[in-house]
C-alpha positions as CSV (number, residue, x, y, z in Angstrom):
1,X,0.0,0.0,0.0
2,X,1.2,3.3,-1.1
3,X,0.5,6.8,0.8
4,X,0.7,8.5,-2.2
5,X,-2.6,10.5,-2.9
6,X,-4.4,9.1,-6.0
7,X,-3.4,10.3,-9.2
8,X,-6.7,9.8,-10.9
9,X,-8.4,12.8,-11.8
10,X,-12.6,13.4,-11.5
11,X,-14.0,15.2,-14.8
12,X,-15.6,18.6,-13.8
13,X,-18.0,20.4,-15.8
14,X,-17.6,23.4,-14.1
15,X,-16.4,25.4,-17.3
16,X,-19.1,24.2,-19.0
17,X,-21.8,25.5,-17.2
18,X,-19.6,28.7,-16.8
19,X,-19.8,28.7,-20.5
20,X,-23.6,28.1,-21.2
21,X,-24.2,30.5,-18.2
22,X,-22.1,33.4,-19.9
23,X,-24.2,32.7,-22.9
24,X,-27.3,32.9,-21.7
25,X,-26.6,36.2,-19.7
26,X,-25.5,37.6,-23.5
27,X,-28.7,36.3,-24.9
28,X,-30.7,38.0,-22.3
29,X,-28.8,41.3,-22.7
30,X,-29.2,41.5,-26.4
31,X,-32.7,40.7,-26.3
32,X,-32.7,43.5,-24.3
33,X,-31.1,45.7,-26.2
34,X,-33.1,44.6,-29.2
35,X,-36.2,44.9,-27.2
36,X,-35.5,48.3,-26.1
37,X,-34.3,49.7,-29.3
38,X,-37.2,51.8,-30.9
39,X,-38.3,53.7,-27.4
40,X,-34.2,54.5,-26.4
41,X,-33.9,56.0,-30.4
42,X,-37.3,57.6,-30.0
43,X,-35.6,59.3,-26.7
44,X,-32.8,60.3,-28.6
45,X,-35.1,61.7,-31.6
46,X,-36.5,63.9,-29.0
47,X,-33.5,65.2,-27.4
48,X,-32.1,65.8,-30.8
49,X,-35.7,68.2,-31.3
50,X,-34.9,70.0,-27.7
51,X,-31.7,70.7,-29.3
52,X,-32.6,72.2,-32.1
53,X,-35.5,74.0,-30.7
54,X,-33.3,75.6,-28.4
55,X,-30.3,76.7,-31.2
56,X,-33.8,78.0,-33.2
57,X,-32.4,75.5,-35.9
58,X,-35.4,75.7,-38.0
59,X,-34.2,72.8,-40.6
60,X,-33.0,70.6,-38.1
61,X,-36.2,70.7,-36.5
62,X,-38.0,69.7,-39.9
63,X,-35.5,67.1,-40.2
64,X,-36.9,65.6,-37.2
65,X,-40.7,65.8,-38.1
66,X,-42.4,63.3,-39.9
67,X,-44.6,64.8,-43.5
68,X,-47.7,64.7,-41.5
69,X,-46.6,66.7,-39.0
70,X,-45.2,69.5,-41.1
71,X,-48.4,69.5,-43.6
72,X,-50.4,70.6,-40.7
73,X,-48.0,72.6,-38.4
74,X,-46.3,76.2,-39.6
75,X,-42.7,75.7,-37.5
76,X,-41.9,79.2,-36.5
77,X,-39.5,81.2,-34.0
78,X,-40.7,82.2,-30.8
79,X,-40.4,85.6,-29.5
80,X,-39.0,84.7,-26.1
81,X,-36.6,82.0,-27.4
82,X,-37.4,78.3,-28.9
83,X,-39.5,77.7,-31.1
84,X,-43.8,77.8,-30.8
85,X,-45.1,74.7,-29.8
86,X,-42.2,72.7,-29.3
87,X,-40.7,71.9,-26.0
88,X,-37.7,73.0,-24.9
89,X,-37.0,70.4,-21.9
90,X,-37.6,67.0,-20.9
91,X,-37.6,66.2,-16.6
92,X,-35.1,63.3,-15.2
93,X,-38.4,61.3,-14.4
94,X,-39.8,61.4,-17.8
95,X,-41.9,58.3,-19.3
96,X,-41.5,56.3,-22.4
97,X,-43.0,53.9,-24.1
98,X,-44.2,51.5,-27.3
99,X,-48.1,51.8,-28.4
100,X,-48.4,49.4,-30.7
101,X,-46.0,50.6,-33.5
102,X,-45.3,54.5,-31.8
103,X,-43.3,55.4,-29.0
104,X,-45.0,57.9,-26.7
105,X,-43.0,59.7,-24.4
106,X,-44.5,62.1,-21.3
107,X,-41.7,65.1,-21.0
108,X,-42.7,66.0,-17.3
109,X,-43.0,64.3,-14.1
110,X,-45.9,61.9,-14.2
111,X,-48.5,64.4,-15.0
112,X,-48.5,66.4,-18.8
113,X,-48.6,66.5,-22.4
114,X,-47.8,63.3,-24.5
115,X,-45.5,63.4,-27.8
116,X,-46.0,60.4,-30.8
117,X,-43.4,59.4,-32.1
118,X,-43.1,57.4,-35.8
119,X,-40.5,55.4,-37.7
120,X,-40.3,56.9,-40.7
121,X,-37.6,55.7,-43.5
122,X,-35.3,54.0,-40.8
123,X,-35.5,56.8,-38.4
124,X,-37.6,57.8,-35.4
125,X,-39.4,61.4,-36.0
126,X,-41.8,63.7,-34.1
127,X,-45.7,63.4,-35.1
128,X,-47.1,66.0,-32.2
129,X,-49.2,65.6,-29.7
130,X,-51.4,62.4,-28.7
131,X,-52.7,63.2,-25.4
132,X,-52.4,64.2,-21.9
133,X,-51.2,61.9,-19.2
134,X,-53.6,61.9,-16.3
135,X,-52.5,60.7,-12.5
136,X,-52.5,57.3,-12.3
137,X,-51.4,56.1,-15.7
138,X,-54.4,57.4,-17.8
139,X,-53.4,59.0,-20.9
140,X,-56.7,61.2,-22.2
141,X,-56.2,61.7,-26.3
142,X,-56.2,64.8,-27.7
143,X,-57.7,66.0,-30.9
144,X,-54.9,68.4,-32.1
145,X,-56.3,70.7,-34.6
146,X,-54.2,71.8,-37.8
147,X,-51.9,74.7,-36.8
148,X,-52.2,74.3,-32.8
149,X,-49.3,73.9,-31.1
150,X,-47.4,70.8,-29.9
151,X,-47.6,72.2,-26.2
């Protein structure tokens, strides 16, 4: 009898199940991602319009309108700075999200107006106003008239 320790060697799967476990996590993440995708561009569409209200940058902003929009809405400088009808700041609690095959997005805290947004030719653009989010989740729609502000 020897009292040497055993030289035989148990098989571990340990790597393997670190593998599949990395994979899933990557799965999950880009399916995420993928998931996300329209409302974090739509987001970004409407930071790109704040921008461009707030440098006045009249053809930027029509860059980031869809048709629709523009055939019904004169874009035009405000007096006090901005331009009319457009916002010109969004709150760190804001709220967005998909209906059906728009992105809406609430500016303010909780409570205010409600901005559609549509993919149109690969991009997201601004299509004005949809409604007014109530307390509790409730958005009440709004029948914007030709013209009217999107405030």
């Amino acid at each position: 009898m020897s009292a040497e320790p055993s030289a035989r060697k148990v098989p571990t799967l340990r790597p393997a199940w670190l593998l599949v476990g990395l994979v899933v996590i990557l799965a999950v993440i880009a399916f995420e991602v993928w998931l996300t995708r329209p409302v974090r561009d739509a987001v970004r569409t409407y930071t790109d319009l704040i921008s461009a209200a707030n440098r006045r940058d009249l053809s930027a902003l029509s860059a980031l309108c869809t048709d629709r929009y523009l055939a019904g809405h004169r874009i035009k400088l405000a007096d006090e700075g901005g331009v009319i009808g457009f916002p010109r700041n969004i709150h760190k609690n804001f709220q967005a999200w998909r209906e059906g095959s728009e992105v809406w997005l609430c500016p303010t805290n909780r409570v205010g107006p409600v901005f559609r947004f549509v993919e149109d030719g690969g991009r997201w653009k601004f299509d004005g106003v949809v409604g007014q989010l109530l307390p509790g989740g409730r958005v009440e729609p709004i029948e914007e008239e030709p013209g009217t502000s999107a405030q």
